[in-house]
C-alpha positions as CSV (number, residue, x, y, z in Angstrom):
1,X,53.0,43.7,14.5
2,X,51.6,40.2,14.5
3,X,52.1,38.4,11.2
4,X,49.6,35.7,9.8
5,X,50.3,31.6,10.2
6,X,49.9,29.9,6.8
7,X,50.5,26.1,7.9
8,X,52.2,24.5,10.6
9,X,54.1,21.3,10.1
10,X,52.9,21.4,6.8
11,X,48.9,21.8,7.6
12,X,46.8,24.7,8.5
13,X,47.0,25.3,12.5
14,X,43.7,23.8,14.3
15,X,45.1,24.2,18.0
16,X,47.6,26.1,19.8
17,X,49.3,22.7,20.8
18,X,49.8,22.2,17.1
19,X,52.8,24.6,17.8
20,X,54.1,22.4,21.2
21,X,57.4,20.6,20.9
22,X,59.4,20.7,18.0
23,X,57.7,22.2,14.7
24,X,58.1,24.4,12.1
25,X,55.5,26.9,11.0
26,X,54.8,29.4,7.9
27,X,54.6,33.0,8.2
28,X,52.5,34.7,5.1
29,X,54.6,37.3,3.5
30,X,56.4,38.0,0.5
31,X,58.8,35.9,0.6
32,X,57.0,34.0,3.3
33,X,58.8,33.2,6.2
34,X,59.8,29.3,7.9
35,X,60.3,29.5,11.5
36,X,61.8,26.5,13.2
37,X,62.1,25.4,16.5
38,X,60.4,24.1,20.0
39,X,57.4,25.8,21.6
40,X,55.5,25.4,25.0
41,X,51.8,26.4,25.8
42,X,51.3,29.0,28.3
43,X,47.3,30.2,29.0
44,X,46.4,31.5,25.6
45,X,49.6,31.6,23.5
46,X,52.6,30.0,22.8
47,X,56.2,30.9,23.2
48,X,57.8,29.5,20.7
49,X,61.9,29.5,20.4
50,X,63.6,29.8,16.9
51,X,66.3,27.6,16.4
52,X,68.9,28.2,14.1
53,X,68.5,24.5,13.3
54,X,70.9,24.6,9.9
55,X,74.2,25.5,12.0
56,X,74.5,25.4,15.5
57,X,71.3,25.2,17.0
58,X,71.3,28.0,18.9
59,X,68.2,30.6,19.9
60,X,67.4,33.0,17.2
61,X,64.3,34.9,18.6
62,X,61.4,34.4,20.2
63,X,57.6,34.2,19.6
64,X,54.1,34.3,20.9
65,X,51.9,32.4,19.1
66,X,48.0,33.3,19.7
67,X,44.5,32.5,18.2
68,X,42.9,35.8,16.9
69,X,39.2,35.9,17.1
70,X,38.7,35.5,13.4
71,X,40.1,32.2,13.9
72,X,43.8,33.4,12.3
73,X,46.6,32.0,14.0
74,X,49.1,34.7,14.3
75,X,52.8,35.0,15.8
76,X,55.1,38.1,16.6
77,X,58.3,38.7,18.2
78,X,58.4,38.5,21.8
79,X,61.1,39.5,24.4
80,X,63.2,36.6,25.5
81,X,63.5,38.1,28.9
């Protein structure tokens, strides 16, 4: 289930190349939810790669980003393969 983006690098998301590169962004929830890592535009999403950035850097999970047409951004877990 896709789960609401509060912020992204510490502002609210204006463009899905806000998420390209490094960057960390905010999931809504209680407790909300910091996902960190590098992402790479593809069409109309994102797939974004969590790092585990406080140990050994290694892949977590992965996510597609996507605009909703409310204007939301929103992300949920995606296969890696």
């Amino acid at each position: 289930m896709p789960m609401k983006i509060h912020s992204v690098d510490g502002h609210e998301p204006q463009a899905l190349h806000d998420f390209e590169g490094d960057a960390e962004f905010l999931l809504e929830g209680e407790p909300a939810y910091t996902v960190r890592g590098t992402g790479r535009v593809t069409g109309d999403s994102v797939r974004f790669h969590e790092k585990d950035v406080e140990h050994s850097g290694k892949d977590i999970r992965t996510w597609r980003v996507q605009r909703r047409g409310d204007g939301d951004y929103v992300a949920e877990q995606a296969a890696a393969f």
